[in-house]
N, C-alpha and C positions, 0 to 999 in steps of 0.2 A: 649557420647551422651550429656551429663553435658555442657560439654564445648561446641557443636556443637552448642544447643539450645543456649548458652547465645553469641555466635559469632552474632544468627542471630535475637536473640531479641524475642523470644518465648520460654514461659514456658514448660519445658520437659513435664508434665503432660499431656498439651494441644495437643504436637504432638504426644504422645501413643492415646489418644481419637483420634486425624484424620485419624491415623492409623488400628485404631478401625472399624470406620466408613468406608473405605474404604476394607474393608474383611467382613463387615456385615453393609450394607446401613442401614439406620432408614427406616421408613415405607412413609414417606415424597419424602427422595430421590427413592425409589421402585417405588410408585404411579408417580411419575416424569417420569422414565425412560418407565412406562407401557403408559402415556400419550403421550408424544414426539412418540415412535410408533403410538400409533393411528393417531398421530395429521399427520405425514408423510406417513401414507396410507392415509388421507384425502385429503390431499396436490397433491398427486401425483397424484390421482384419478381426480382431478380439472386441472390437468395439471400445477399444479404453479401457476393458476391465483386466486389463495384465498386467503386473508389475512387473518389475528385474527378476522373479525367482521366475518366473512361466517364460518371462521372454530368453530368459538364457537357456532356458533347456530347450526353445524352439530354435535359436539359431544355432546348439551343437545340435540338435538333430539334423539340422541343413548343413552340417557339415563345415560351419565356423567353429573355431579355436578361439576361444574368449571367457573371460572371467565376469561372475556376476559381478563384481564387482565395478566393473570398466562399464558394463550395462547399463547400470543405476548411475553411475556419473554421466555417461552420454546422452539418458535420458534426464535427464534433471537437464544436461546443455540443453538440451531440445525443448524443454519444456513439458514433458510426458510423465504424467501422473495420473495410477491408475485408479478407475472410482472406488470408492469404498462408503459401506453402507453405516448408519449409526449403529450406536452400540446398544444391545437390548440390554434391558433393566429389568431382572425377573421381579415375581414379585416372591417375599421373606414370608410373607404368612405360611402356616402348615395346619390339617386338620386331616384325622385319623376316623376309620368308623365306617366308613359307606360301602354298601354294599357290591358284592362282585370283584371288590382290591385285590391283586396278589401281590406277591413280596415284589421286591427287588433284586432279581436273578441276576442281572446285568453286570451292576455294579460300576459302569462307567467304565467298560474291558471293551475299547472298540473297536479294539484290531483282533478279530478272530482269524487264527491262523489258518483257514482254506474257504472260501465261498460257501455260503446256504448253511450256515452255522448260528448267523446271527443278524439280523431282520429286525428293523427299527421303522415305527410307523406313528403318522401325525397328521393333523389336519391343519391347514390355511383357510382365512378369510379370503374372498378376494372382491373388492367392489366392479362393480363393469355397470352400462349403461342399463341392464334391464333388474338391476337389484345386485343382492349379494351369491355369488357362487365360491362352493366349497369343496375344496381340494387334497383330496383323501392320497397319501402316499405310503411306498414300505420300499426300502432302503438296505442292498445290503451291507452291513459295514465292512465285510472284506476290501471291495469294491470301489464302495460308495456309488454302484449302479443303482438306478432305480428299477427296480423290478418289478414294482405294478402302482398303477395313479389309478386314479378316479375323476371326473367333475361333474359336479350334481350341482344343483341348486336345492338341494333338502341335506342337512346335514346329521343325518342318521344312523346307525347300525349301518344299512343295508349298504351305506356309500362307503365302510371302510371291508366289509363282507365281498362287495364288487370287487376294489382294488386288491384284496386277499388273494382273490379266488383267482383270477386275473396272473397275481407274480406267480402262485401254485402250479396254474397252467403251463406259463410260460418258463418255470426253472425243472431243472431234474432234481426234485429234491429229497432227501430223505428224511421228513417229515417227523420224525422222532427221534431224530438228531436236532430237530431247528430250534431254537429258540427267539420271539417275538416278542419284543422291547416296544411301549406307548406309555402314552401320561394313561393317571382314572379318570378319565373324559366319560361320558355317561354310552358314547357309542362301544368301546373298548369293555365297560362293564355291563351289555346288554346280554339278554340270557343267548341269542341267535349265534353272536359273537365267538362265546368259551362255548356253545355248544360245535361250531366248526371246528375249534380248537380241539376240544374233544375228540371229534371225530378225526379229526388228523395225527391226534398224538402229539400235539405242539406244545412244546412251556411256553408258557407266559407269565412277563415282567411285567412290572409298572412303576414306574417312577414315583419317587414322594410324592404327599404334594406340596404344591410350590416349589419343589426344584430342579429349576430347568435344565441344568447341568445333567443331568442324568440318561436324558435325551439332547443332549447338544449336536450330535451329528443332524437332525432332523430339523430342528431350529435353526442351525446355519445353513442347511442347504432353503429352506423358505426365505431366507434375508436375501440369499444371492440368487435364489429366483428373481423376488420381487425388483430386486434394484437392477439386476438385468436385462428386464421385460418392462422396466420402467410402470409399477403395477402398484405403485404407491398407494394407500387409501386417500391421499390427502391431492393426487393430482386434479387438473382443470379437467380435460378431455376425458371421458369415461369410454372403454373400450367394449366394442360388442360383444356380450357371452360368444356367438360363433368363432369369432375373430380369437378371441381367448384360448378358446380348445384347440384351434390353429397353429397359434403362437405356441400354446405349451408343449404342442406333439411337436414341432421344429423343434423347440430348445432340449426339451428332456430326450426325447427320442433322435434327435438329428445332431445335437450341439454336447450337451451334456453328460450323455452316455458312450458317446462317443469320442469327441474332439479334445473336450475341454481338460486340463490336465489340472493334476488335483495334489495337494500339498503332503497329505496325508501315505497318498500310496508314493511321496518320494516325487514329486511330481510328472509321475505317467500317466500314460492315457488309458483308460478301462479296458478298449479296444489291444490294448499293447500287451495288459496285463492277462487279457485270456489267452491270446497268440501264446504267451510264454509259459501258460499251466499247459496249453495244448501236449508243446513240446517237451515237455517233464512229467507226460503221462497223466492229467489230470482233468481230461477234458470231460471224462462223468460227471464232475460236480460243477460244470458249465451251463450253459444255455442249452444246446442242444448236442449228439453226438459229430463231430467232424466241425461244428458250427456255433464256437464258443461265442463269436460275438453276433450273434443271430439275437436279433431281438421284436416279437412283433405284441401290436395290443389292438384288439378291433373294437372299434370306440362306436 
């Protein structure tokens, strides 16, 4: 063993101590190997799409004492890498002129300081087995709740007017305080459209055009839909329109508004964050009275 150690340039001592260590962990490597478990029931649970910032706020809310940092090294031991979607490429062209455009109210200000301030809305393709269905949203940026969807298979006015009328219902809002953020998509500047607006007292925004940035809250929740639902335009298996409304009322209404915690409010959960306006008196500008995380849409 003498001669082994000096071939390979280690003191014999050192290799009976790893040897040691290795028949009786320290209490370092234990707590290690009990973390890496939890941290892969949390992972798995997310479906893979968690990194170190989500998984660490899920195991201090379970009441682990741990550094993201220690997270991200555990996971990398384990091999745990969270998915991530490619990167959109907008496109640089710009053209001024078309009828129905309003300014730019917004200005890319996406943290409104109290809920139903600021309402952001977009439309998604989505291929499925019996053609293309289109997926109407409005988003509020306090939040980042989705407050009313739509899916249609005609991508029209009437599909972003349903999902309006829909968050309207379902929020206590005071409608000439809101302001409502979209691209000049030809549904956004239909006359049926700013005539609701009208009649609610709503401003309304619109993004340049061509840039996407303006609306990015909206664009990146469609990325992290589709890569989570696995809703690719380019996948083999083509999913049933029924099946689709299924999966999206679980993810948006069961996962999303709910569970999923979000980078932007600090990573909490939606659900957490009305509980807490509750308690600081501001459960008016909530979902419902007594019943901030009440959320319902009859499809």
């Amino acid at each position: 063993m003498q001669w082994l150690c000096g071939r390979l340039g280690v003191a014999r001592s050192g290799f009976y101590a790893w040897r040691r260590r290795q028949k009786a962990p320290g209490r370092r490597q234990a707590a290690n190997t009990v973390l890496t478990a939890e941290i892969q029931a949390v992972y798995e649970a997310h479906r893979g799409f968690y990194g170190s910032p989500r998984l660490h706020q899920e195991l201090r809310e379970a009441g682990w004492c741990i550094g993201r940092h220690r997270v991200a090294r555990l996971m990398r031991k384990a091999g745990l890498q969270a998915r991530t979607r490619r990167p959109f490429r907008p496109c640089k062209s710009a053209s001024r002129g078309a009828h129905g455009v309003a300014d730019t109210l917004l200005r890319q200000e996406f943290r409104p300081p109290v809920p139903n301030r600021c309402w952001a809305g977009d439309i998604t393709y989505i291929r499925t087995a019996a053609g293309w269905r289109y997926l109407a949203v409005w988003i509020d940026l306090f939040s980042r709740r989705v407050v009313g969807w739509k899916l249609d298979e005609r991508m029209d006015a009437a599909l972003v007017i349903e999902a309006l009328n829909r968050a309207l219902g379902n929020r206590q809002v005071k409608a000439e305080q809101l302001l409502i953020h979209t691209d000049q998509g030809s549904q956004y500047r239909a006359t049926d459209y700013r005539e609701l607006l009208k009649k609610h007292q709503i401003r309304c925004s619109m993004s340049d055009k061509g840039c996407c940035w303006d609306n990015a809250v909206v664009e990146s929740f469609f990325s992290t839909l589709k890569l989570e639902l696995a809703l690719d335009d380019n996948r083999k298996e083509l999913i049933n329109p029924k099946q689709l409304q299924r999966d999206l009322a679980f993810w948006i209404e069961g996962y999303y508004n709910r569970e999923r915690r979000h980078s932007t409010i600090d990573y909490e959960q939606q659900f957490t964050v009305a509980h807490t306006l509750t308690k600081k008196g501001i459960s008016s500008l909530s979902t419902k009275p007594g019943e901030p995380h009440t959320y319902r849409i009859n499809h």
